[in-house]
C-alpha positions as CSV (number, residue, x, y, z in Angstrom):
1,X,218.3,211.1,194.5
2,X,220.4,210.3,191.2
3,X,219.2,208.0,188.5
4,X,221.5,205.7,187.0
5,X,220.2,205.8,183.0
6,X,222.7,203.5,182.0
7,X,221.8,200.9,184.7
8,X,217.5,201.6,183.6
9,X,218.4,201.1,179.8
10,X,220.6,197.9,180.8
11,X,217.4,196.6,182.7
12,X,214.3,197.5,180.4
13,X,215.6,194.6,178.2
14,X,215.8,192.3,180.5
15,X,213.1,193.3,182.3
16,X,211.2,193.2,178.6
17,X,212.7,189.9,177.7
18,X,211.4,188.6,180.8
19,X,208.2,189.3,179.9
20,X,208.3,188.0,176.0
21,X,209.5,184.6,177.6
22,X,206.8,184.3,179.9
23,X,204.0,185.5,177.4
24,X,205.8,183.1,175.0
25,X,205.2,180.3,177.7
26,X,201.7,180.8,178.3
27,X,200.5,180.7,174.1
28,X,203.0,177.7,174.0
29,X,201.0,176.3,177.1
30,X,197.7,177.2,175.2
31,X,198.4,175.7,172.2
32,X,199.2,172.9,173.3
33,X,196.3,171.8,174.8
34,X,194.1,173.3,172.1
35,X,195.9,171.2,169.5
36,X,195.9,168.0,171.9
37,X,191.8,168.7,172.3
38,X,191.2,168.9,167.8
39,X,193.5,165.4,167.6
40,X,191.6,163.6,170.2
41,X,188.5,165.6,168.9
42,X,187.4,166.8,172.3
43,X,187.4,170.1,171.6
44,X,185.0,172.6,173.3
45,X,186.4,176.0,172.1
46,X,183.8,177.6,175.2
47,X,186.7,176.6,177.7
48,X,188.9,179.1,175.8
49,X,187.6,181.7,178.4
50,X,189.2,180.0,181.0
51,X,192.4,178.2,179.5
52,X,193.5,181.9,178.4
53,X,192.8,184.0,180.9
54,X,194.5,181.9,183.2
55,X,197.8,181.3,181.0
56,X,198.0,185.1,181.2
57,X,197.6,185.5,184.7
58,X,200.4,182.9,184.9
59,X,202.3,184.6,182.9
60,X,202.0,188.1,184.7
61,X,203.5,186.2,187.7
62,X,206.6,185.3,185.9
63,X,208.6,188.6,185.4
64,X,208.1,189.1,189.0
65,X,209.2,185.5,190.8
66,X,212.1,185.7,188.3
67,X,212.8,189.8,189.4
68,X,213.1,187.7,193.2
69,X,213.4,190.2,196.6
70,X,209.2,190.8,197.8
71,X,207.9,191.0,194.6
72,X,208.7,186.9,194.1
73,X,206.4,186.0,196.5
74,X,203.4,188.2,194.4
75,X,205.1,186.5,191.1
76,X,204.3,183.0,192.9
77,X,200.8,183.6,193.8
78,X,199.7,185.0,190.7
79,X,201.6,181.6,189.0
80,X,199.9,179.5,191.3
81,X,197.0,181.4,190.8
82,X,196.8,181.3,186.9
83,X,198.2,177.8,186.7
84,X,195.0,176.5,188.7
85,X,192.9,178.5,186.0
86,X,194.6,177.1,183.6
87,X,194.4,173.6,185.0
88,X,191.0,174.1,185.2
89,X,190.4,175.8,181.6
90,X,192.4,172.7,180.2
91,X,190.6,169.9,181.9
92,X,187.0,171.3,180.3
93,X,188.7,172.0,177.2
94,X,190.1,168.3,177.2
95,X,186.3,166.7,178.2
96,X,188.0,164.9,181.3
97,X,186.4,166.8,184.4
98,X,185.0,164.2,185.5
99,X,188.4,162.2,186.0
100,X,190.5,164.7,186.7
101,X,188.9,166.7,189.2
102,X,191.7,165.1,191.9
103,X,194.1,167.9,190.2
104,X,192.2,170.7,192.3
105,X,193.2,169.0,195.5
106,X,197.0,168.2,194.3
107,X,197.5,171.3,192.5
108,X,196.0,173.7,195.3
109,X,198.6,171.5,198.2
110,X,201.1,171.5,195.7
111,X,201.0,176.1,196.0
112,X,201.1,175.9,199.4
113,X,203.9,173.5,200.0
114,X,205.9,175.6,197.4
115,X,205.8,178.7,199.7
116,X,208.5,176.8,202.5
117,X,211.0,178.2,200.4
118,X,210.1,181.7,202.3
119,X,211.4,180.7,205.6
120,X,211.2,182.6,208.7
121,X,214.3,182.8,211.0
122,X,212.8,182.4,214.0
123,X,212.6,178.8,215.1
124,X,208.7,179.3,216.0
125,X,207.0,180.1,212.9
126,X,209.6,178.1,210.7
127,X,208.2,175.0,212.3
128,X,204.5,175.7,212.2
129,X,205.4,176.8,208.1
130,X,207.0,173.7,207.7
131,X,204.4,171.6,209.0
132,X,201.7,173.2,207.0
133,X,204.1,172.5,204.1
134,X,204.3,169.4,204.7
135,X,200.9,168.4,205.7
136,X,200.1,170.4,202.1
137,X,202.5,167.8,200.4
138,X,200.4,165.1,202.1
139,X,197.7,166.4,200.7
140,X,198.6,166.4,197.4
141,X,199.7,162.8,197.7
142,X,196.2,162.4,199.1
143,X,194.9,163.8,195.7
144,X,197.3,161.4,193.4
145,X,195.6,158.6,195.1
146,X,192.2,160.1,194.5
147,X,192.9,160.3,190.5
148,X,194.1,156.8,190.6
149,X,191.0,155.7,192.9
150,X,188.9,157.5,190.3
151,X,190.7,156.0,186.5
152,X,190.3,152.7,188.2
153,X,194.3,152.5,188.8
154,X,193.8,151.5,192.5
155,X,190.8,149.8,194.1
156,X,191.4,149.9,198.2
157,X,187.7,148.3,198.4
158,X,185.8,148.9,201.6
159,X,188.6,149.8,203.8
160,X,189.0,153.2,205.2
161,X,192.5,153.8,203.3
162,X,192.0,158.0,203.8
163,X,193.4,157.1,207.7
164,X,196.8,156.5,206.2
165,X,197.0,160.0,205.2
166,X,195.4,161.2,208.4
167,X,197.6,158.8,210.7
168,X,200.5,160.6,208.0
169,X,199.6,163.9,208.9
170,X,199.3,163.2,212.8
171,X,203.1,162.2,212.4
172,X,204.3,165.2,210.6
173,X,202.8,167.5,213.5
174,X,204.6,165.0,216.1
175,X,207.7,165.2,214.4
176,X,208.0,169.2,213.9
177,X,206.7,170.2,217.1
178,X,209.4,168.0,218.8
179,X,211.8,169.1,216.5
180,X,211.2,172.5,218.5
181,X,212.8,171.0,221.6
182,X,216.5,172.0,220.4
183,X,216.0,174.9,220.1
184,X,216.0,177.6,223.2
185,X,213.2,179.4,222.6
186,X,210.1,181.4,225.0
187,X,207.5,179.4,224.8
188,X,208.9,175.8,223.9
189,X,207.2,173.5,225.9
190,X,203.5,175.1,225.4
191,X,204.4,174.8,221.4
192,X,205.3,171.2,221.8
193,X,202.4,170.7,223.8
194,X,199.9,172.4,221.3
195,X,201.7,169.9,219.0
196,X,201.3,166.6,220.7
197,X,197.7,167.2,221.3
198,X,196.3,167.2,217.8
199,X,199.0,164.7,216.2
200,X,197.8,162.2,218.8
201,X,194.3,162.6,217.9
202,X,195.1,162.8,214.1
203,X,197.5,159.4,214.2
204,X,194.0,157.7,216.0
205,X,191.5,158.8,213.7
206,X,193.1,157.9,211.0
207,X,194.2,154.0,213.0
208,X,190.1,153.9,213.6
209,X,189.7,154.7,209.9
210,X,191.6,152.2,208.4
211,X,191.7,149.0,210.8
212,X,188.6,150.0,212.8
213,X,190.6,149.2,216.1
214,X,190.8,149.7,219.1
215,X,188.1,152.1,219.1
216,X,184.5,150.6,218.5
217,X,181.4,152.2,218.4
C-alpha cells in the first residue's frame, strides 16, 4: 500500500489548523464567562475545574465533526458532551444554578435531536429516529418553559400546563408512525400499531393534566 506524502503534508495543516481553531474557541468560550463572572462580581474561581475541562473536551470534538465520514458522529458526542460540562462549569461560575438549572433539560434534548442528521435509509428506523428527535425537541421546549416558570417570566398558576407537552408528544408519535403507511415495508401495520397505542395514551394524559376532563378520579 503506497503513501501519498504530498497528499499527508497537504493535510497535517489543515488537520493542525483545525485543531488551533477549535482550541482557540474553547479559551475564547472560557474567557468569556470568566470576565462576565469579575464584572458582575460573581466569581467563584473553584468552578474553573469544570468550565475548563469541559471547553477542552468540546474542543477535542471539533477536528473530528469537521473531518465528517464516522468519525463526525464521535466529534458530536464529545461536543455535546463538553458543551454540557461547560454549561454546567459556567452556570456555578456565574452564581445562577439555582435559575438556570432548566438548561440541563434543554441542552441534553437539544444533543439528541441534533443526531437526526444521521439518518437511516430504511424507512423503519428513520421514523422511530425521527420521533425520538422530535420528542427530544419537545423536550427542550419543555425545559425553555421551565427557565421561564423558574425567573418568574411565566406563571401558568395551578393548572397542569406539563400535559401540553405530553398531549405534544402523544401527536408526534401519531403523526410518524402513520407516516410509515406509504411506505411498503415488512412489518408496517404492527409498527403503526405499536405507534397508535402509546400516542393515544400520551395525547390523554397529558388532556387529564391540563383540563382535568373527561377522566375523574
Amino acid at each position: 500500500m503506497s503513501v501519498d506524502v504530498e497528499t499527508v503534508g497537504r493535510r497535517r495543516p489543515v488537520i493542525a489548523g483545525r485543531w488551533l481553531t477549535s482550541l482557540a474557541v474553547a479559551g475564547l468560550g472560557v474567557v468569556v464567562v470568566t470576565v462576565t463572572a469579575q464584572s458582575i462580581d460573581r466569581f467563584h474561581w473553584w468552578a474553573g475545574f469544570v468550565l475548563v475541562p469541559g471547553a477542552l473536551i468540546a474542543a477535542s470534538g471539533g477536528p473530528l465533526l469537521a473531518r465528517g465520514g464516522g468519525r463526525a458522529f464521535v466529534g458530536y458526542l464529545l461536543a455535546c458532551v463538553g458543551g454540557l460540562v461547560f454549561a454546567v462549569g459556567a452556570m456555578l461560575m456565574l452564581g445562577v444554578m439555582g435559575r438556570g438549572w432548566p438548561f440541563m433539560i434543554s441542552l441534553p434534548a437539544l444533543a439528541v435531536a441534533g443526531t437526526y442528521f444521521w439518518r437511516s435509509p430504511d424507512p423503519l428506523p428513520r421514523a422511530f429516529h425521527r420521533t425520538v428527535a422530535m420528542l427530544a425537541l419537545n423536550t427542550a421546549a419543555l425545559g425553555v418553559t421551565f427557565l421561564l416558570l423558574v425567573n418568574d417570566a411565566l406563571d401558568f398558576g395551578s393548572t397542569g400546563w406539563w400535559g401540553v407537552f405530553m398531549m405534544v408528544g402523544g401527536v408526534i408519535i401519531l403523526a410518524n408512525g402513520l407516516e410509515l403507511l406509504r411506505h411498503r415495508i415488512q412489518y408496517r401495520a404492527q409498527a403503526v400499531t405499536l405507534a397508535v397505542g402509546p400516542a393515544v395514551i400520551a395525547f390523554l394524559l397529558g388532556l387529564r393534566f391540563l383540563r382535568d376532563w373527561p377522566f375523574q378520579f
